[in-house]
C-alpha positions, 0 to 999 in steps of 0.5 A, a space after each residue: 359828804 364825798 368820802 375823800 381819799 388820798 388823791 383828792 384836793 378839796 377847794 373848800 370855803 368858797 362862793 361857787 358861781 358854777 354856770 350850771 343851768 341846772 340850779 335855778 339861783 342866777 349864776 348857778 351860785 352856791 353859797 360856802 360851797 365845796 370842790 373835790 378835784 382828782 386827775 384834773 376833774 370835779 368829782 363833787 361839788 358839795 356843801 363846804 366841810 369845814 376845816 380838814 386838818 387830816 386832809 393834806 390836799 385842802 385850799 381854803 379859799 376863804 370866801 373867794 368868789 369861783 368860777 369856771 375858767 373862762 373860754 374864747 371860742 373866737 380868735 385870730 390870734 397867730 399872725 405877723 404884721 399890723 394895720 394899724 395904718 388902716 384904722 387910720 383910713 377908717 378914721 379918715 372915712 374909707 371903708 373896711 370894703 374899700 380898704 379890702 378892695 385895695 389890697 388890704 384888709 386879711 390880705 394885708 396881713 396875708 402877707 405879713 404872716 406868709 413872710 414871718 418865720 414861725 419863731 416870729 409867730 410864736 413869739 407874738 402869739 406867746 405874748 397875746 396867750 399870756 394876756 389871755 390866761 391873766 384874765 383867767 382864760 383856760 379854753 382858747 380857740 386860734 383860727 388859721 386863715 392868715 396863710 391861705 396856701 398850704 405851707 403857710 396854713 400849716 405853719 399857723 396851725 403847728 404855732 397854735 399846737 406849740 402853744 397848748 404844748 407850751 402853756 396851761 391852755 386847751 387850744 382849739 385849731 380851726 382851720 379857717 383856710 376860705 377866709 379870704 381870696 388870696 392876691 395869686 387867685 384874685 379874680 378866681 374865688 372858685 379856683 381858690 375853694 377846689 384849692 381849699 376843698 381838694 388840697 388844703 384841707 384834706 392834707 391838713 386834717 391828715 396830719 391832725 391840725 384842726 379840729 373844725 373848718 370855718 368859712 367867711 360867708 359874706 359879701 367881701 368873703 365867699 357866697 353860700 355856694 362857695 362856702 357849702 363847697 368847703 362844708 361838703 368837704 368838711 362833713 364828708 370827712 366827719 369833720 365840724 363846721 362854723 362860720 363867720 356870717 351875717 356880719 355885713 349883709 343877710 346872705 343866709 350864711 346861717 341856714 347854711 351853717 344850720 343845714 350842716 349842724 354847725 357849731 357856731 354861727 358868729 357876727 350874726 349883726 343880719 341875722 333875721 328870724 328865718 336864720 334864728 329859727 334854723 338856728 334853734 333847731 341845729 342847736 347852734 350857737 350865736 357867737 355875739 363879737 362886740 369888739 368887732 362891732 365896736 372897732 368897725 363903728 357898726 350900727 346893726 346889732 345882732 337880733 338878741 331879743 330874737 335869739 332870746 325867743 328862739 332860746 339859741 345859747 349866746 357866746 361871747 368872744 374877743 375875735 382878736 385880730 389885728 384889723 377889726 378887733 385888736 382888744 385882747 381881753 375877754 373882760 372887755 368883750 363881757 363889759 361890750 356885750 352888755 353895754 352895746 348888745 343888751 345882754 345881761 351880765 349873767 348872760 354874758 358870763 353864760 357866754 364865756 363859760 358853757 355857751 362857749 363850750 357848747 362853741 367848741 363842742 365841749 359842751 358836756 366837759 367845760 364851761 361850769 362847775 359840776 361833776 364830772 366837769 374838767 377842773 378849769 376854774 378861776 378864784 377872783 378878789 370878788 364877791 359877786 360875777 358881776 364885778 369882773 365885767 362891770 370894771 374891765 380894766 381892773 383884774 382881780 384874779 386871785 388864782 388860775 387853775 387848769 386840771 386842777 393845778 394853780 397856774 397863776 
């Protein structure tokens, strides 16, 4: 048994479901086992003692299922305004490209976000995190990308800090700035980029707003040339890259991300074997999104089997937005990803823990239980794993820990 000391709290007489790929049983789940937390780490996890009565630090969690705290490596969760006038469209058969095409789609909600104090913003996003954390999410990405000017980039990022300053949550900031061609560049895409490569995103990354750069590699988005413009910039500065591709169409947007050793790929619904293949050897991962696929009432799912074959990790996020998918909640996304992808349950708690660690470049810190490990993790009213995707509508958090303090 781990000596304890003083500072210690050991989280004792519990199921430990830890993500570790390590352990060869499915989950990584140790039965009657043991965590002894100190500064906000795992120190150990070991077999349970028993009961401590010197121990002033001990929580019996009397045979509560644990797991690591749960991660959404991909939202768009700061923005002003709704649209849900254009689900209406799409239910009336307009398309998502000819609503884009018209001025709405990100452009639409361009507007609203530009036009919304930064209290407004924080307001909202306040609200959508809380939804979150509830659901046992302690890792949280937020993408700009609704501002698409300098000032407006700027105000979605410092809401996002304000946020992780506000609440028990690490947020990731990526600065996803070539999202769309803003109304003033409309016709000028490549004038819109030198704005992103030249102003945007050197200005930003000089007052430490972001973490890493995404693009749009589609059809309705950037091309490959114009996206890798945004990666060059990015990379010349030492800074990580994502990006949304193979959403709508095979542009071979994951290659590119590939080529620049990206973190993620995500949409990947066109994904060929070729994009698969570039994939496993950049150790990039496929960012599955079901809740888009479903709100969008896409046909093409993304290449899981291949992925599988390829062994490229699979995460699994919400991609929260307010046009193709309003669904704030992780647990639906698990319960879609299973139901509409085919991945297994494991696999797609897998994709919410250290496959979406792995996302976010955390991969050594977050997303299992294991020494050394951030003491992120989430106490359930269940016996097993699959019971918190099988009824996503029922919640049954027990307890929220970050750093090692009960949050909720």
């Amino acid at each position: 048994m781990t000596e304890l000391t003083a500072d210690d709290c050991l989280w004792r007489n519990a199921r430990l479901a830890t993500l570790d790929s390590r352990l060869p049983q499915p989950y990584g789940l140790l039965e009657n086992y043991a965590l002894v937390v100190r500064n906000g780490h795992i120190r150990a996890v070991v077999p349970d003692p028993g009961p401590r009565p010197g121990q002033a630090n001990c929580v019996d969690l009397e045979g509560r299922l644990v797991t690591p705290g749960l991660i959404d490596c991909h939202t768009h969760l700061i923005f002003g305004g709704s649209r849900a006038q254009e689900w209406e469209q799409r239910m009336n058969g307009v398309s998502y490209q000819q609503i884009s095409a018209q001025g709405g789609g990100i452009n639409a909600t361009v507007g609203a976000t530009r036009a919304a104090q930064p209290a407004q913003l924080l307001g909202l996003a306040r609200q959508r995190v809380k939804k979150l954390m509830h659901e046992g999410v302690t890792t949280l990405e937020i993408k700009s990308g609704y501002g698409l000017d300098l000032q407006s980039e700027e105000k979605m990022l410092q809401v996002a800090g304000r946020l992780a300053r506000e609440n028990p949550i690490e947020i990731s900031r990526t600065l996803l700035a070539a999202h769309a061609t803003p109304a003033e560049y409309k016709g000028d895409p490549e004038g819109y980029i030198t704005l992103v490569c030249e102003t945007l995103l050197p200005a930003l990354w000089e007052k430490g707003l972001f973490e890493a750069v995404d693009v749009f590699c589609e059809s309705v988005g950037f091309s490959p040339a114009q996206s890798e413009r945004v990666f060059r910039a990015a990379c010349a500065r030492g800074i990580a890259v994502k990006g949304h591709v193979e959403q709508l169409s095979c542009l071979g947007g994951a290659q590119l991300v590939s080529r620049y050793r990206g973190l993620s790929a995500d949409h990947v619904e066109y994904l060929d074997e070729d994009g698969v293949a570039a994939m496993a050897q950049s150790a990039t991962v496929a960012v599955l999104l079901p809740g888009a696929f479903y709100f969008l009432n896409e046909s093409r799912r993304p290449p899981v089997a291949l992925l599988r074959k390829y062994r490229v990790p699979m995460a699994v996020a919400t991609d929260y937005n307010p046009g193709t998918s309003p669904f704030l909640s992780l647990h639906l996304a698990m319960n879609m990803a299973c139901v509409q992808f085919g991945l297994t349950p494991e696999e797609a708690w897998a994709g919410v823990t250290r496959h979406a660690a792995q996302a976010l470049g955390r991969k050594s810190s977050h997303g299992q239980l294991a020494a050394g490990y951030v003491a992120d993790f989430v106490v359930w009213d269940a016996q097993h794993p699959v019971e918190i995707l099988y009824e996503p509508a029922r919640n049954p958090l027990y307890l929220r820990v970050f750093r090692g303090e009960v949050t909720a």
